[in-house]
C-alpha positions as CSV (number, residue, x, y, z in Angstrom):
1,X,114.4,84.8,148.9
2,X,111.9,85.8,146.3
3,X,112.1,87.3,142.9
4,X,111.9,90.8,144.3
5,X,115.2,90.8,146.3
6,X,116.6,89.2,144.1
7,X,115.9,91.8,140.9
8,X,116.7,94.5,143.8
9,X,120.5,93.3,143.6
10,X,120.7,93.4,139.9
11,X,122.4,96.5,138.7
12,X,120.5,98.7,136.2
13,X,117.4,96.6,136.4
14,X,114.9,99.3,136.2
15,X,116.0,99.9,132.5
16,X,114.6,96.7,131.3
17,X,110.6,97.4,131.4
18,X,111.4,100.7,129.9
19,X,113.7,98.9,126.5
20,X,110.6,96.6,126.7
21,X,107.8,98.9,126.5
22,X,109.8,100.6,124.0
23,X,110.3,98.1,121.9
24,X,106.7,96.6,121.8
25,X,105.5,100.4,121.2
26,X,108.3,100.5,117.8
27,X,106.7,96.6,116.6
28,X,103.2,97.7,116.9
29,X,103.4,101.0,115.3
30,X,105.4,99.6,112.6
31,X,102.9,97.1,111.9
32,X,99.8,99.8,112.0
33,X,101.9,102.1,109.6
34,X,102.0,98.8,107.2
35,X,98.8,98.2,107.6
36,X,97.4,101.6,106.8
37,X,99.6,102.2,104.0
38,X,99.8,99.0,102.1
39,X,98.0,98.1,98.7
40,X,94.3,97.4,99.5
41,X,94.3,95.1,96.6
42,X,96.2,92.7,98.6
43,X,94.1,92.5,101.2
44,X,91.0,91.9,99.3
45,X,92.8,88.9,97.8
46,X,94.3,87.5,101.0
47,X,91.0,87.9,102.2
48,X,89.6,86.1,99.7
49,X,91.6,82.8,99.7
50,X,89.6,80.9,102.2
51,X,86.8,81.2,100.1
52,X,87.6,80.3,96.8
53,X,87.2,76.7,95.5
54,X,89.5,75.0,93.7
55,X,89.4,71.4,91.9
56,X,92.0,69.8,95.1
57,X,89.4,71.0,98.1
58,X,85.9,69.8,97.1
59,X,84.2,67.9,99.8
60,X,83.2,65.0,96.9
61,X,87.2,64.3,96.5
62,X,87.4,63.9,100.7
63,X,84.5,61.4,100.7
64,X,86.3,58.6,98.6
């Protein structure tokens, strides 16, 4: 048998796409709301961490 027939016999299965899509839809506009509304000053400094140097990542120390 394949997959179809067998979802066919399953009660109620045409809710599940729907409580997926719906859920998807709440997680990503949750995380665009954050996004827009949080501080901008915290993004500049997460932003900024890969390039600052500190004393434990120069490449001289990596060498030895």
């Amino acid at each position: 048998m394949k997959l179809r027939n067998y979802l066919e016999n399953i009660a109620d299965v045409g809710i599940y796409p729907v409580i997926t899509l719906l859920i998807f839809f709440i997680f990503f506009s949750l995380l665009t709301a954050w996004t827009i509304w949080s501080r901008k000053q915290k993004f500049s400094e997460i932003s900024h961490l890969p390039l600052e140097e500190s004393e434990q990542n120069t490449p001289a120390q990596h060498q030895q």
